[in-house]
N, C-alpha and C positions, 0 to 999 in steps of 0.2 A: 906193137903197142904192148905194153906191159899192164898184166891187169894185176887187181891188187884186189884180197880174199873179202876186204869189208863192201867193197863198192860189187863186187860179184853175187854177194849174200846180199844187198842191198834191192841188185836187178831181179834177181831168182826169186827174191824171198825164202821164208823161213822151210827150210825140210827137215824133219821130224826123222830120227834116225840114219837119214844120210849126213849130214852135219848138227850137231849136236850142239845147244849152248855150251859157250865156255864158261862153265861153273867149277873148274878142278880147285881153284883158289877158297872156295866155299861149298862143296858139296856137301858137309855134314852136315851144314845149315837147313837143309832141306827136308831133313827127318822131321822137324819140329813142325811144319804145316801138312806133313806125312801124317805124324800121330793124334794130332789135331784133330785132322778130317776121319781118321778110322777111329778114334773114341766117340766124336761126336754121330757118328753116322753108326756105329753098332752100340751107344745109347740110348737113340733115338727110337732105334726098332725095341731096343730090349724092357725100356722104362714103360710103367703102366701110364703114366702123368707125365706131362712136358716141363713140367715144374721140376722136375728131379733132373732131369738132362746134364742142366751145365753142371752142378755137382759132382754129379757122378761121371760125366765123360773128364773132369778136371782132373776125379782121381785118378782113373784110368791110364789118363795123358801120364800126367806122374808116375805111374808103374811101370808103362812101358819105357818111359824114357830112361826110369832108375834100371830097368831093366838091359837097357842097349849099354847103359853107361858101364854095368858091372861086366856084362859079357865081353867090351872092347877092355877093360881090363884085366879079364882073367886070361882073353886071347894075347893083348902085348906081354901079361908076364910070361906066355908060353913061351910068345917070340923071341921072348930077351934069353930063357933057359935055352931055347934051341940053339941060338945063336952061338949062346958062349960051349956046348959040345965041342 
């Protein structure tokens, strides 16, 4: 009998580590409820008032993100000069 990997993942269920979602198609995507949940959750503790929160973890969010985006760009132009050695 020929088994097949969806209907095996189906029986099994989900394992954590042993078989991983297939996410390769979209993996970057997943930074953005990454820096989400750490602006908003090191907001939280750090704001005196809960009223400042979403503000301030908004800007945050935004730094870090401007912050991923320049560092994947400083990284690929490395990669491009290495390449061409």
């Amino acid at each position: 009998m020929i088994a097949f990997p969806l209907a095996q993942q189906v029986t099994q269920g989900f394992r954590p580590f042993w078989q991983p979602l297939p996410v390769w198609n979209y993996w970057y995507l997943l930074l953005l409820p990454l820096c989400a949940g750490v602006s908003i959750i090191y907001k939280s503790i750090k704001c005196r008032e809960m009223r400042q929160v979403p503000r301030e973890a908004a800007e945050i969010f935004v730094m870090i993100i401007l912050g991923m985006a320049i560092a994947a760009g400083v990284l690929l132009a490395l990669v491009r000069v290495m390449e061409n050695k």
